[in-house]
Steps between C-alpha positions, in 0.01 A plus 500: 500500500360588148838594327665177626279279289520408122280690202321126480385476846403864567283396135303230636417742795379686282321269309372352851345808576363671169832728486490629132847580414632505133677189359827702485471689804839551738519355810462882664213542340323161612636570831294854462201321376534257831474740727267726378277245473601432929583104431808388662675179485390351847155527297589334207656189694181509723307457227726231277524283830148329437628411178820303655346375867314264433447177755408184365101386595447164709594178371295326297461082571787313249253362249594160346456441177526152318604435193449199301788390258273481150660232268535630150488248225699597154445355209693531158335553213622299195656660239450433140730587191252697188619517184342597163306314269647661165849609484504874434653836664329567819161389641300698813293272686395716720575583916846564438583166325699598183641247207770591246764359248770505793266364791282294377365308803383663800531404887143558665326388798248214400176654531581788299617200270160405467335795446717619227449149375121506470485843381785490235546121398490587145848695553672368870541151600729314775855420390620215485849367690680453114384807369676708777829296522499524114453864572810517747691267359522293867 
């Protein structure tokens, strides 16, 4: 019964029942190992049938569960378009909002608008609708 299975399954046997066998051991030799150790397969199955029989337990009530439909409300922040005060190379006003001599005016939601704004009005303001069609040439 032994010989007619494969190296794999006579391995887990072995693993099943603390078989120690080397990792490159021939199937004659695990066979050996099997038998000396008085396990046969009938055993093994016995003993791997828990794992697979299983019955399922009584069934439970169908619970109902309701769910309410939530409405979600978006709103879109405004943008507003930076640019700098004084013409020059580049300008970093800081969180990622960066000014130079080919992009002068800068797309950003409106309350980061106004924090740059109070923080930096020396060197940022708004831009006007001339400057950036000027700019464009629209």
């Amino acid at each position: 019964m032994l010989s007619s299975k494969t190296i794999g399954d006579l391995k887990g046997l072995c693993l099943a029942f603390d078989i120690e066998v080397t990792k490159n051991a021939r199937k004659q030799d695990i066979i050996q190992a099997i038998e000396e150790a008085k396990v046969t397969w009938e055993m093994y199955e016995e003993s791997s049938k828990s794992l697979f029989d299983y019955e399922d337990g009584p069934t439970k009530e169908e619970i109902k569960i309701k769910v309410e439909e939530a409405k979600v409300e978006t709103t879109k922040e405004e943008r507003v378009l930076l640019t700098m005060v004084h013409k020059r190379g580049g300008y970093y006003a800081g969180n990622g909002v960066k000014f130079d001599m080919d992009e002068p005016f800068v797309l950003v939601n409106k309350s980061l608008a106004e924090q740059i704004l109070a923080r930096q009005a020396d060197e940022v303001r708004e831009a006007t609708k001339k400057e950036v069609e000027t700019f464009y040439g629209i």
